[in-house]
C-alpha positions in Angstrom: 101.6 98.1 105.8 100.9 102.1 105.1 101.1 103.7 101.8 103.3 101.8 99.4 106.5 104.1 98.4 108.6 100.8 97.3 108.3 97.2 97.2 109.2 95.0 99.7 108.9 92.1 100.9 108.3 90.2 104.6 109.3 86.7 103.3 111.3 85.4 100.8 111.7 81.9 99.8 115.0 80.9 97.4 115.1 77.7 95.0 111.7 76.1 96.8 112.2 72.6 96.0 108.7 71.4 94.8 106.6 70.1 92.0 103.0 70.9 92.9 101.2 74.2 93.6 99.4 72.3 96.7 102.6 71.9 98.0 103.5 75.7 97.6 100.4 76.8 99.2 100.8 74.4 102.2 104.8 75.9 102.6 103.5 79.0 102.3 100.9 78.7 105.1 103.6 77.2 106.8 105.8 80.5 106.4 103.0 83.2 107.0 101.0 82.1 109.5 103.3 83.1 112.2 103.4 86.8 111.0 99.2 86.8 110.5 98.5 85.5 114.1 96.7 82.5 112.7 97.2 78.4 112.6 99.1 77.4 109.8 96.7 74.6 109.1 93.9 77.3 109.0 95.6 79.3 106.5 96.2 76.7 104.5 92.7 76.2 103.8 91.7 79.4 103.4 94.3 79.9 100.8 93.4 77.0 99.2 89.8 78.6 98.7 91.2 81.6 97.5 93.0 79.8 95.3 90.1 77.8 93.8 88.2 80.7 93.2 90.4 82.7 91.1 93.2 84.0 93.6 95.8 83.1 91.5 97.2 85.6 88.4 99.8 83.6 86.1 101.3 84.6 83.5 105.2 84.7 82.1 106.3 82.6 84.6 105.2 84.5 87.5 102.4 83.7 89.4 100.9 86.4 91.8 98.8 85.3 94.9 96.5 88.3 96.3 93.7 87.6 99.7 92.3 89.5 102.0 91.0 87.6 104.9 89.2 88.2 108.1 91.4 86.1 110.1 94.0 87.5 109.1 95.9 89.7 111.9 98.8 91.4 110.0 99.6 92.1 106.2 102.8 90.0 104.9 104.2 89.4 100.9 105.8 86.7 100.2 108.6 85.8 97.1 110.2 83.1 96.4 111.7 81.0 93.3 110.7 78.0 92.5 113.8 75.5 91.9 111.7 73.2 89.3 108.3 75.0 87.9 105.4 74.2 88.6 102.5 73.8 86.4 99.4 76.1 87.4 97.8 76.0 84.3 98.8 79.2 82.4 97.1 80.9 79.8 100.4 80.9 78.3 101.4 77.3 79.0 104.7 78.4 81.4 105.9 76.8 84.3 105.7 79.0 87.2 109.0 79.9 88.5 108.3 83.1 90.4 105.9 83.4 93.1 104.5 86.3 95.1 102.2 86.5 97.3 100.1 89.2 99.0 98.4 88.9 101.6 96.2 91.1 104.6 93.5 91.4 106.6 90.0 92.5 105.7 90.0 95.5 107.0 93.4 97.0 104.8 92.0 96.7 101.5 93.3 100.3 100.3 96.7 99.1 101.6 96.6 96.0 100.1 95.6 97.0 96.8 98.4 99.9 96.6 101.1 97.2 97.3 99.5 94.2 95.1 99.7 97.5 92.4 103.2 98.1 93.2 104.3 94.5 92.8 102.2 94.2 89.5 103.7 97.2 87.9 107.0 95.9 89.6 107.4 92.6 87.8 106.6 93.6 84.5 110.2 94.5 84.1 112.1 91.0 82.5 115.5 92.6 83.9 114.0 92.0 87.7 112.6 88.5 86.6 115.7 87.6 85.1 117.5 88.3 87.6 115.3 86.8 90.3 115.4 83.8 88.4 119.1 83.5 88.3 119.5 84.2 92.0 120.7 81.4 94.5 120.5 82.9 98.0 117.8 84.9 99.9 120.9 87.4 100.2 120.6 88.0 96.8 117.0 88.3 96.6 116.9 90.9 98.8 119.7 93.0 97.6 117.3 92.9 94.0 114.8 94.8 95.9 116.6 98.0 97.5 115.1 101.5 96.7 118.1 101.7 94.9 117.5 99.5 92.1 116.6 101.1 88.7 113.2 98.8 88.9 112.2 99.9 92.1 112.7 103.5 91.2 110.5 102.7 88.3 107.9 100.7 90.8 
């Protein structure tokens, strides 16, 4: 991952079908690990860590994973919908229903923080979010994120 000129993503995840935010983490780990060069099970811990210690951003709906890791090979970000909400104690009280995760290694902080940035700045627009929530395929997912896209350009 270079210098950010538009958001996208490595993985996305449509309609996850689950009720907890351990269970997210652990499909997740599941997802990613292949793409970091790292066990799935060790992931899983360390972003279970990250979590714990504040890793998590919530709010509107959306909650927005960010780590850096040393065992971490390659960068990936991850989206997905979450078919049910799930409850990860919001400031606001909302069920999460949007996910995204960013994630890299140690050593790509500058990188990381220009895409975590990008994505922020991203889903601020309720037009994407609507949008995202109403979608029912990874096809359509990914057609919400070409350059084209009047919240990309905005991005």
């Amino acid at each position: 991952m270079g210098i950010v000129k538009f958001v996208d993503f490595d993985i996305y995840l449509n309609r996850v079908k689950i009720k907890e935010s351990d269970h997210l983490l652990h499909i997740l780990a599941k997802e990613v690990a292949p793409s970091c060069s790292v066990s799935a099970n060790m992931l899983e811990d360390v972003f279970i860590n990250r979590a714990a210690s504040g890793g998590i951003c919530v709010e509107n709906g959306i909650a927005i994973f960010d780590m850096t890791s040393r065992f971490v090979k390659n960068s990936v970000s991850v989206i997905a919908t979450i078919e049910w909400g799930i409850d990860f104690q919001a400031p606001d009280n909302r069920q999460v229903d949007l996910f995204v995760a960013v994630i890299s290694p140690s050593n790509k902080v500058s990188a990381h923080l220009q895409h975590l940035s990008a994505i922020v700045r991203l889903f601020r627009s309720d037009d994407l979010c609507k949008a995202l929530r109403n979608s029912r395929s990874v096809d359509e997912m990914k057609v919400l994120f070409m350059p084209t896209q009047d919240w990309i350009i905005a991005a």
